[in-house]
C-alpha positions as CSV (number, residue, x, y, z in Angstrom):
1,X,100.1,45.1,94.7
2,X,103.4,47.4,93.5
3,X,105.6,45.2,91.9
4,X,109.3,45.8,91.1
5,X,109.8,46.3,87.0
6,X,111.7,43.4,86.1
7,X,110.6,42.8,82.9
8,X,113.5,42.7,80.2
9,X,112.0,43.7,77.0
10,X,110.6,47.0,78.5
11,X,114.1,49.0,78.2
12,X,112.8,52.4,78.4
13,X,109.2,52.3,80.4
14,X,106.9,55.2,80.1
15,X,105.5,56.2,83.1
16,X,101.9,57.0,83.5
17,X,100.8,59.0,86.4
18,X,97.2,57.9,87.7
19,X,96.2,61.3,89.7
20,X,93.1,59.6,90.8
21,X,93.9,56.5,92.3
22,X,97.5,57.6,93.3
23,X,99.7,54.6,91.0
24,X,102.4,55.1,88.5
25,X,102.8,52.4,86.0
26,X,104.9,51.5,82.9
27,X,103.1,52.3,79.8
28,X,104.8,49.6,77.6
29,X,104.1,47.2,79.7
30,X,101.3,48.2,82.4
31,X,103.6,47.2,85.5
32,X,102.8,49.3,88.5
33,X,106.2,51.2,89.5
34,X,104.6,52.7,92.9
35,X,101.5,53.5,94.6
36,X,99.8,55.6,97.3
37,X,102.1,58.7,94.9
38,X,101.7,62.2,96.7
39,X,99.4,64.9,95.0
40,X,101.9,67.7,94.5
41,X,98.5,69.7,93.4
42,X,96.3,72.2,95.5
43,X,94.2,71.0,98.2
44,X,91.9,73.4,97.5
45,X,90.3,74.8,94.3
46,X,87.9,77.8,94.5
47,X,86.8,80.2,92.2
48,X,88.1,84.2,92.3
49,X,86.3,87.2,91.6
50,X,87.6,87.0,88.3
51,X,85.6,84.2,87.3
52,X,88.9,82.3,87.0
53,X,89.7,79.2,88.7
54,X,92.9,79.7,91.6
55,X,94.6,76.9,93.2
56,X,95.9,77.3,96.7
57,X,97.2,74.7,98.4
58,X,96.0,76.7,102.1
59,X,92.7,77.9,100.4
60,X,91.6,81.5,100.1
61,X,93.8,84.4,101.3
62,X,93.6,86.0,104.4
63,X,91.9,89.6,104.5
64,X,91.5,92.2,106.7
65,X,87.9,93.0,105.2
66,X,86.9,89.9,106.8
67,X,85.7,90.1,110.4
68,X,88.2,86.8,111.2
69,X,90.5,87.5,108.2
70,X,89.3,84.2,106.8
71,X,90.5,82.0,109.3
72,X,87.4,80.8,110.1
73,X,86.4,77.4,112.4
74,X,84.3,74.9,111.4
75,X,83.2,72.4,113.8
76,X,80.2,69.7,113.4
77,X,77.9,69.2,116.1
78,X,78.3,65.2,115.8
79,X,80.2,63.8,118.5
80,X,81.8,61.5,115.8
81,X,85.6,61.2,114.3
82,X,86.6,61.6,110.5
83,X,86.1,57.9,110.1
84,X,82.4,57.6,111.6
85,X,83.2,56.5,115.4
86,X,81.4,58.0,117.9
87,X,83.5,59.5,120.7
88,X,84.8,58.7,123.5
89,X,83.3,60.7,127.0
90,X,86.4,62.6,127.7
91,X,86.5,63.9,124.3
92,X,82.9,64.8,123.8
93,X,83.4,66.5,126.6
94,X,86.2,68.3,125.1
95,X,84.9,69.4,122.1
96,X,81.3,70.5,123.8
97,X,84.0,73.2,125.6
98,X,86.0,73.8,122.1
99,X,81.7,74.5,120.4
100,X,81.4,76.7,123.3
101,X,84.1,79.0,123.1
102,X,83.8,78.8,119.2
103,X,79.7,80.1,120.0
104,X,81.0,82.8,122.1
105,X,83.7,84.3,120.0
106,X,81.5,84.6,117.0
107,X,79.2,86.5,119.1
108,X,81.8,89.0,120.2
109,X,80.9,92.7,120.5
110,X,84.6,93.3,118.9
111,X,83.5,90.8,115.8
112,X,79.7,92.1,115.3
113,X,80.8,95.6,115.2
114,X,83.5,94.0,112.1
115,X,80.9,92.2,110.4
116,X,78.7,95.1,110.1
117,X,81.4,97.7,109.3
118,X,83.2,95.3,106.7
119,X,79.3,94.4,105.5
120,X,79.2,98.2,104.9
121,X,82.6,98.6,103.2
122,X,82.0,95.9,100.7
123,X,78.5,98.5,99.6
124,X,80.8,101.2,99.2
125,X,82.9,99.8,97.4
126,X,80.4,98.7,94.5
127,X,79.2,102.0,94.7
128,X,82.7,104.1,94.6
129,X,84.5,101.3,92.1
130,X,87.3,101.4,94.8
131,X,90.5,98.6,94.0
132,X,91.0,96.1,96.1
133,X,93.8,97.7,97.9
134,X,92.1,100.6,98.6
135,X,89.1,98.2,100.6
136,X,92.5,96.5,102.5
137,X,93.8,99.5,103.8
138,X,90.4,100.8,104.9
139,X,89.8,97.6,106.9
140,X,93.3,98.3,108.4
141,X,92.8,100.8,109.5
142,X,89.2,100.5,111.5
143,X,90.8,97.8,112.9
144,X,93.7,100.6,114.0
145,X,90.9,102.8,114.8
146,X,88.9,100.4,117.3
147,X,92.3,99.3,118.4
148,X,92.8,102.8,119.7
149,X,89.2,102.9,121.1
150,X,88.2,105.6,119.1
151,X,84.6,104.0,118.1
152,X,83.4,104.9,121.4
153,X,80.4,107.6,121.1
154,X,80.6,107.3,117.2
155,X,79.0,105.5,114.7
156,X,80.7,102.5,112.9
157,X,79.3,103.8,109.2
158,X,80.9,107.4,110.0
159,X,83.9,106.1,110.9
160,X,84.1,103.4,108.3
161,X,83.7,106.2,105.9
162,X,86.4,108.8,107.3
163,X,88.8,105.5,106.9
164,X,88.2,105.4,103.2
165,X,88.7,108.2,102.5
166,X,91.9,108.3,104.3
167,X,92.6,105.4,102.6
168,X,91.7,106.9,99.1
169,X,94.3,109.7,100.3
170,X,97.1,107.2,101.2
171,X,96.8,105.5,98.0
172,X,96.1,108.7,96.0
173,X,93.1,107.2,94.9
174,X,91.1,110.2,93.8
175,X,87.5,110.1,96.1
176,X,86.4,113.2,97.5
177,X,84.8,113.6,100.6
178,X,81.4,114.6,98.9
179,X,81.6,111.3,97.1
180,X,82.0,109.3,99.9
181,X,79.1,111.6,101.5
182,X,76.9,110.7,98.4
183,X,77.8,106.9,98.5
184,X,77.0,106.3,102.3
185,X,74.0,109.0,102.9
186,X,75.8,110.9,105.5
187,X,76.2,114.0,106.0
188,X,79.4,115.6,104.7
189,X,79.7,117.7,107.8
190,X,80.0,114.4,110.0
191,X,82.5,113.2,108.2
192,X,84.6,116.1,108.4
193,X,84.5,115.8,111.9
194,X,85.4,111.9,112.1
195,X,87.9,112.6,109.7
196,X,89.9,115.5,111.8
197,X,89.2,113.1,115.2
198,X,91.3,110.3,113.1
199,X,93.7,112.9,111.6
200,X,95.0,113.5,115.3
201,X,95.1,110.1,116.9
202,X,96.5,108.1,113.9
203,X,99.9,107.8,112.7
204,X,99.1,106.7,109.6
205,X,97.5,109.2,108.4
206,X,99.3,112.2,106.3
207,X,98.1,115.6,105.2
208,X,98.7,115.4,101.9
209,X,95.8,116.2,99.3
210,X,95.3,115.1,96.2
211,X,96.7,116.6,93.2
212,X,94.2,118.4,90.8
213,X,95.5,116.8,88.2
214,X,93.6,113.3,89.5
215,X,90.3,115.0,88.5
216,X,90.8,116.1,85.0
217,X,89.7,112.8,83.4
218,X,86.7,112.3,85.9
219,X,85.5,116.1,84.8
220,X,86.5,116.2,81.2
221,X,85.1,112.7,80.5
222,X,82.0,113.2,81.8
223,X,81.7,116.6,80.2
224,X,82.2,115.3,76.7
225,X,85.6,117.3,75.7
226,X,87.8,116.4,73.4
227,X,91.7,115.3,73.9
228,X,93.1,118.5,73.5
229,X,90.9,120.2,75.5
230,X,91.9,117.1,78.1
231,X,95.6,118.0,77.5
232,X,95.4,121.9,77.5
233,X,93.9,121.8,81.0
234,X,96.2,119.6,82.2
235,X,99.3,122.0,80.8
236,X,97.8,124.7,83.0
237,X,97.3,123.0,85.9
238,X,100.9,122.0,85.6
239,X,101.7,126.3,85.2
240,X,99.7,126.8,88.6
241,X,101.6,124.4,90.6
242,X,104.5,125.5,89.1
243,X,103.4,128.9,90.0
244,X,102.2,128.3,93.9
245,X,98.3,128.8,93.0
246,X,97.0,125.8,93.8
247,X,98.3,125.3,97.2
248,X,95.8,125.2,99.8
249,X,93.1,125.2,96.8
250,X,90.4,122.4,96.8
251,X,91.8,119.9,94.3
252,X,88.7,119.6,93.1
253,X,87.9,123.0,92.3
254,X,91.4,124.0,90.4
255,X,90.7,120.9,88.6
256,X,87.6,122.2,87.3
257,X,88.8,125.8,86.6
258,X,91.5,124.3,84.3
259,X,88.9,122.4,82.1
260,X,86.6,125.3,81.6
261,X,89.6,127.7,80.7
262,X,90.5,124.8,78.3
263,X,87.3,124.5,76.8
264,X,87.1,128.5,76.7
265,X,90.3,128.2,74.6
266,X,89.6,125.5,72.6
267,X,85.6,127.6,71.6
268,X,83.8,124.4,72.6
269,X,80.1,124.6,74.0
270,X,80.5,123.2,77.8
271,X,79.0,125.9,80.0
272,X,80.4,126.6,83.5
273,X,76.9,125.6,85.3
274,X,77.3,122.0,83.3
275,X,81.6,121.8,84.9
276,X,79.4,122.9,88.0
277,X,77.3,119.9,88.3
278,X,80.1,117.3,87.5
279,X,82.7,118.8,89.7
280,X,80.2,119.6,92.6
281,X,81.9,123.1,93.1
282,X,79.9,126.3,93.2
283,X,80.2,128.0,89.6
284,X,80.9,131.2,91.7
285,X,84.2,129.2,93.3
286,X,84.6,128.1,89.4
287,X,84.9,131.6,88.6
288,X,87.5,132.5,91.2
289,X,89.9,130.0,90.6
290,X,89.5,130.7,86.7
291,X,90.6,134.5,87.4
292,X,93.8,133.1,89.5
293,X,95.1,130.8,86.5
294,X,94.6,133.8,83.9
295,X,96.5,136.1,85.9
296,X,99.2,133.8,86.8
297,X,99.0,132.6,83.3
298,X,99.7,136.5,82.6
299,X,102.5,137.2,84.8
């Protein structure tokens, strides 16, 4: 039992804070000052995707990649209260209702056609090394898009896929459309089409492209260049926007123009079929866009 500290040779008592079994007590003399003390700590202690432990005193986060944003239900099937008791009719009559409704709205149409699209998303994200805000704004907006009814006649993994790569747009997250092609195994072609469906019934979504300078790393890192060569391409790129050329250009392909003229300049041994093959651009299309920046460059 708590008693009051009254003893007179304990002046300045220490006190000890028992986390487990809730009691603070003196450490001079071992008096317990209170009892039954509240746990200021989480409730809940899970472990993130960083292999670090988080403490949340509501749990995990909510998400949008998660078909009920993690606000899940759990209800047992034992007609029995936290402290063992069974029930009484009115309530087990009750809670069969509450199980029932629960059933139902897990079985949704809306929900399944979540669970398999977010099931999806989390595979293209391993497989595209997208951020994690990227993911959130592609499950925003397929729930905009279903919203909107717009999932009617198409499939969820098209759609799924035009929405990342608007997302990748909106958070100038450089993804092309051919990589998101290659990721999910459809066809580019469908995409395009999905894509300029959700272009004209979204708000969201801007037309602004990417600029070419995103894809100078990808290219000259996986071509092996050195810095310089990294920086000189970058420099020209920065002459064609200042000059106009690269408007209306795939990003993509000005971006690989400007590496090879680099690496022309700098005498190392990349050949244009190898900028080819990383950049997924024609080496004829290479060839074009490397005429425009030398006679800009010129001028």
């Amino acid at each position: 039992m708590p008693t009051n500290h009254l003893d007179k040779t304990c002046l300045h008592p220490i006190k000890i804070t028992d986390t487990m079994i809730g009691e603070i007590t003196c450490g001079n003399c071992g008096v317990v000052l209170s009892e039954n003390a509240i746990d200021f700590g989480p409730e809940n202690a899970f472990q993130g995707m960083d292999g670090q432990q988080n403490s949340a005193r509501t749990g995990q986060k909510i998400s949008l990649k998660m078909a009920d944003m993690g606000l899940s239900t759990i209800m047992e099937s034992k007609n029995r209260d936290s402290t063992g008791r069974s029930l009484s009719p009115e309530n087990r009559r009750m809670f069969y209702r509450l199980r029932m409704w629960d059933r139902n709205s897990r079985s949704a149409i809306t929900k399944q056609s979540y669970i398999k699209a977010f099931t999806f998303l989390d595979g293209m994200r391993s497989k595209l090394g997208l951020p994690e805000y990227v993911v959130e704004k592609s499950a925003y907006l397929f729930r905009k898009v279903e919203q909107k009814e717009l999932l009617h006649g198409r499939s969820n993994q098209s759609v799924l896929c035009a929405v990342v790569y608007i997302a990748c747009r909106l958070t100038d997250t450089p993804r092309t459309l051919a990589d998101i092609a290659n990721a999910s195994g459809i066809k580019k072609k469908t995409l395009q089409r999905v894509y300029r469906t959700l272009h004209a019934n979204l708000d969201e979504v801007n037309s602004l492209s990417y600029s070419p300078c995103k894809f100078i790393e990808r290219i000259s890192s996986e071509a092996n260049v050195s810095e310089k060569t990294k920086q000189d391409a970058r420099k020209i790129l920065e002459f064609g926007q200042k000059s106009e050329i690269t408007s209306g250009k795939h990003p993509m392909a000005m971006a690989a123009a400007a590496v090879y003229l680099a690496i022309q300049d700098n005498h190392e041994k990349v050949s244009q079929t190898r900028i080819s093959q990383i950049s997924g651009i024609s080496a004829v299309t290479i060839r074009n866009r490397v005429k425009e920046l030398v006679v800009a460059k010129r001028k």
